[in-house]
C-alpha positions as CSV (number, residue, x, y, z in Angstrom):
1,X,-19.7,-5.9,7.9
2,X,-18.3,-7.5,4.6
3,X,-16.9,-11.1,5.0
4,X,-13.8,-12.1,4.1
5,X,-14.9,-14.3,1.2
6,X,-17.0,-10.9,-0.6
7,X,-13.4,-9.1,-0.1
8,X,-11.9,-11.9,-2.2
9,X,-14.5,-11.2,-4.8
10,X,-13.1,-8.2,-6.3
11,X,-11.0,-8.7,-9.1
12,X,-9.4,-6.5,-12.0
13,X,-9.4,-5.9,-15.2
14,X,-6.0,-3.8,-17.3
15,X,-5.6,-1.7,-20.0
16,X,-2.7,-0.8,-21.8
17,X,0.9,-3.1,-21.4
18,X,2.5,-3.0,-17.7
19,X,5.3,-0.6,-17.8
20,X,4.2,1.6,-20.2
21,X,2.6,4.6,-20.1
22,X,-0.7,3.6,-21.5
23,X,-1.1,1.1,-18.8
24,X,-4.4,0.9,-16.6
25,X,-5.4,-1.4,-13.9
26,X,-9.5,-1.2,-12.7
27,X,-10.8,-2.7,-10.2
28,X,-13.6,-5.2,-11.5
29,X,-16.7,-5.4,-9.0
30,X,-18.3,-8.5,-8.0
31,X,-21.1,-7.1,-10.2
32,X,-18.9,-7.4,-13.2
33,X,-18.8,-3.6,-13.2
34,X,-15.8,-1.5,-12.9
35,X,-15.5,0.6,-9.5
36,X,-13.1,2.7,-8.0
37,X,-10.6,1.1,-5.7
38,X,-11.1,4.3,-3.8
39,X,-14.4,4.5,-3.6
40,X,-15.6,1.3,-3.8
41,X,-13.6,-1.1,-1.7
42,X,-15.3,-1.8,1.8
43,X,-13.1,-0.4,4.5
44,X,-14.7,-3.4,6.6
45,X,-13.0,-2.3,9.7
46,X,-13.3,-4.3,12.7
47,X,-12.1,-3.1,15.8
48,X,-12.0,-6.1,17.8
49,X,-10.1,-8.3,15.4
50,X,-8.4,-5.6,14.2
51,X,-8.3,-6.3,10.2
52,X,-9.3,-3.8,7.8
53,X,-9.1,-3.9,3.7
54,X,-5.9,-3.4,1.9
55,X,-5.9,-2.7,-1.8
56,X,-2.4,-3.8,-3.3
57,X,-0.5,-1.4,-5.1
58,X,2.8,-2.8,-5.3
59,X,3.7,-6.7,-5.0
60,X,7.0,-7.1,-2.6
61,X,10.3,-7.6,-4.4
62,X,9.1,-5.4,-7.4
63,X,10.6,-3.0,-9.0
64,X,7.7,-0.4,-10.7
65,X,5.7,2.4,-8.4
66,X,2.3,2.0,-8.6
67,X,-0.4,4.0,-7.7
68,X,-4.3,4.9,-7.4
69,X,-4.9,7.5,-9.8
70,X,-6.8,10.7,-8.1
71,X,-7.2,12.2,-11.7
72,X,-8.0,10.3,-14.0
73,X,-12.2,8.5,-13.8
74,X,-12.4,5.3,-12.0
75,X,-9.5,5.9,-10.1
76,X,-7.3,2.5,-12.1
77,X,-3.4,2.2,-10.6
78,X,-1.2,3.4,-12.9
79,X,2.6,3.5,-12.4
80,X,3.7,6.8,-11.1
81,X,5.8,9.4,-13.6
82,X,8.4,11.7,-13.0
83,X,9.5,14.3,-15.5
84,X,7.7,12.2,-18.1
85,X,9.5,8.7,-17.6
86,X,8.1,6.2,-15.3
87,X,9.6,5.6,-12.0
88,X,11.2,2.5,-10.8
89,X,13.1,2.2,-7.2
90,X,16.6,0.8,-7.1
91,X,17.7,-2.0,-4.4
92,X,18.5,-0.9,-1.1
93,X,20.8,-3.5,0.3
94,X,19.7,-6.0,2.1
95,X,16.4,-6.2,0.1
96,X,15.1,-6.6,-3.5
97,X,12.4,-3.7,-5.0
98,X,10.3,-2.9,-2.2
99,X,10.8,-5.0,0.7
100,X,6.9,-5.5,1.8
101,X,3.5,-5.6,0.2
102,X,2.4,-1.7,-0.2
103,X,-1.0,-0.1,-1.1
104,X,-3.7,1.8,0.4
105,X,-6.6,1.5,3.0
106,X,-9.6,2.4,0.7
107,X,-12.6,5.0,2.4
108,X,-9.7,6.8,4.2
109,X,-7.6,10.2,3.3
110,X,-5.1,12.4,5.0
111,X,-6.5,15.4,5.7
112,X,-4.0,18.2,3.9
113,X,-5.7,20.9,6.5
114,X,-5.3,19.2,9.2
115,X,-2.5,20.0,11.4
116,X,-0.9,17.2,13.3
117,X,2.3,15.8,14.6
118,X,5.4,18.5,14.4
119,X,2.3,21.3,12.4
120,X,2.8,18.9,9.7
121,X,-0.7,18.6,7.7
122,X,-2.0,15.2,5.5
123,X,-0.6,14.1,2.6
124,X,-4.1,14.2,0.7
125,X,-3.9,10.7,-0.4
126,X,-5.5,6.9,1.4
127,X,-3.3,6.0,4.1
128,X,-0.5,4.1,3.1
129,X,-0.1,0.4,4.3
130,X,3.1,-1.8,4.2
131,X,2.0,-5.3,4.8
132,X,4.8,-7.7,6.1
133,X,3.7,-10.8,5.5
134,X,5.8,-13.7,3.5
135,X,3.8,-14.2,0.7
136,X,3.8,-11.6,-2.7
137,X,0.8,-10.0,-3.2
138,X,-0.5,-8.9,-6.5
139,X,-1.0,-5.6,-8.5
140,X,-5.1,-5.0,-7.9
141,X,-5.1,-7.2,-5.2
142,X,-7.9,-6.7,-2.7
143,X,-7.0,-8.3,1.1
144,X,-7.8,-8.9,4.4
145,X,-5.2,-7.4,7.0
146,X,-4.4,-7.4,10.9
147,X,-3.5,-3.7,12.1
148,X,-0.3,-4.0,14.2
149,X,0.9,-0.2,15.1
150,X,2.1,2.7,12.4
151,X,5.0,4.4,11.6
152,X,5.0,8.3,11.0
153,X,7.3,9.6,8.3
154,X,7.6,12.8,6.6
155,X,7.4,13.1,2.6
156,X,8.2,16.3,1.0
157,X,6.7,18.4,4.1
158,X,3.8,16.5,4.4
159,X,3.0,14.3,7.6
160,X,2.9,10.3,5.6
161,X,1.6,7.4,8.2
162,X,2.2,4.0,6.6
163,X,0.2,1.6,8.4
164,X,2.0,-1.5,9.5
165,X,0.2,-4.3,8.7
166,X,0.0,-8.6,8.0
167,X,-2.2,-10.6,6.1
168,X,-4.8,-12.2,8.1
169,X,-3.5,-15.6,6.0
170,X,0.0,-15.4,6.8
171,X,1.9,-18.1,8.8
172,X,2.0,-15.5,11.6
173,X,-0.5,-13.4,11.6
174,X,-2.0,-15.7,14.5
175,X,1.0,-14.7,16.5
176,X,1.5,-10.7,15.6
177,X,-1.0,-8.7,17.3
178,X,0.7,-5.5,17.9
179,X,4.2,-3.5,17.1
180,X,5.6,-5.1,20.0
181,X,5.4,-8.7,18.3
182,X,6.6,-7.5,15.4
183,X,10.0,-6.2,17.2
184,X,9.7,-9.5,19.0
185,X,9.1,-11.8,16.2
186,X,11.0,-10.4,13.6
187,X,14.0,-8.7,14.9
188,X,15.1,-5.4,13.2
189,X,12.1,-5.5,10.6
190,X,11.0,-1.9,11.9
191,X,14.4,-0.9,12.0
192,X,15.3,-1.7,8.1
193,X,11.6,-0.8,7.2
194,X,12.7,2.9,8.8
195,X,15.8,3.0,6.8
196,X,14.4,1.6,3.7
197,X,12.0,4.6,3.1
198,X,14.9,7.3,3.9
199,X,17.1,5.5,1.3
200,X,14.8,4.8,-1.6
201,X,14.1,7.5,-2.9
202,X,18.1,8.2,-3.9
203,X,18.6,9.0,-7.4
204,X,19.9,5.5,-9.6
205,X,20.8,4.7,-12.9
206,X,16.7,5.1,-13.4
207,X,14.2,7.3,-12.6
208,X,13.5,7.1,-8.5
């Protein structure tokens, strides 16, 4: 098991300008060395507390879609393309950019032979997290979080989990142990959360 404070020792290093094509985020080893945030991360599960690793993809309240590269060596985060021009997501009323904290759980995958709920099989990628938590995480970011359920949505005919999720540091995390709280404690979270991802994805002025 991996504490929290060798977690907090990965950092990152870019290349390239942010929002440009060019543009390359690695994850820097406490080595000094660059690793793969797929690879390399620690899933550090631990079953009785619950937490697991989360490596950030995309801050809350940000606009750009950012992921973990499967192609190209070292696996950086880039920001996603479609048809050539990067993507950005539009506001979907009541929030700003993406309403949580998103990235990926590193030493997992979807299985895309595996058949699961409604014969749908993995989306061949980490499982997805969406971390509630107040505070804005950072592109590269490498955390600590608190497993509190899942919700199960499907993406282009492909089963997608995102893993629902708060930082072990957050002002509540002390108080959120399962779904349940969350509906509790933060009343039609789930609800917007659900909507959110059906509505994001609508064509804007931009590339969605």
């Amino acid at each position: 098991m991996f504490s929290r404070a060798f977690i907090r020792s990965f950092s990152s290093v870019q290349s390239g300008t942010k929002h440009t094509l060019n543009f390359k985020n690695y994850l820097k080893l406490p080595t000094g060395q660059i690793g793969s945030y797929f690879h390399d991360v620690p899933l550090s599960l631990n079953k009785q507390d619950k937490t697991v690793s989360m490596v950030v993809e995309i801050g809350k309240q940000t606009h750009g879609k950012f992921e973990i590269s499967k192609e190209i060596e070292g696996n950086p985060i880039v920001q996603d393309t479609k048809k050539g021009k990067l993507r950005f997501i539009k506001n979907v009323f009541p929030f700003v950019g993406y309403p949580v904290n998103y990235g990926a759980i590193p030493q997992t995958w979807e299985d895309p032979t595996f058949v699961a709920l409604e014969q749908l099989k993995g989306d061949n990628d980490p499982l997805d997290v969406v971390e509630i938590g107040d505070v804005k995480s950072h592109l590269g970011q490498v955390k600590q979080v608190k497993v509190l359920g899942c919700l199960g949505l499907i993406d282009d005919g492909e089963l997608d989990w995102k893993i629902v999720a708060v930082d072990v540091n957050d002002k509540r995390a002390s108080e959120l142990n399962d779904i349940v709280d969350v509906q509790q404690k933060m009343p039609g979270l789930l609800d917007s959360l659900r909507e959110w991802f059906k509505d994001y994805k609508i064509p804007d002025d931009g590339v969605s």
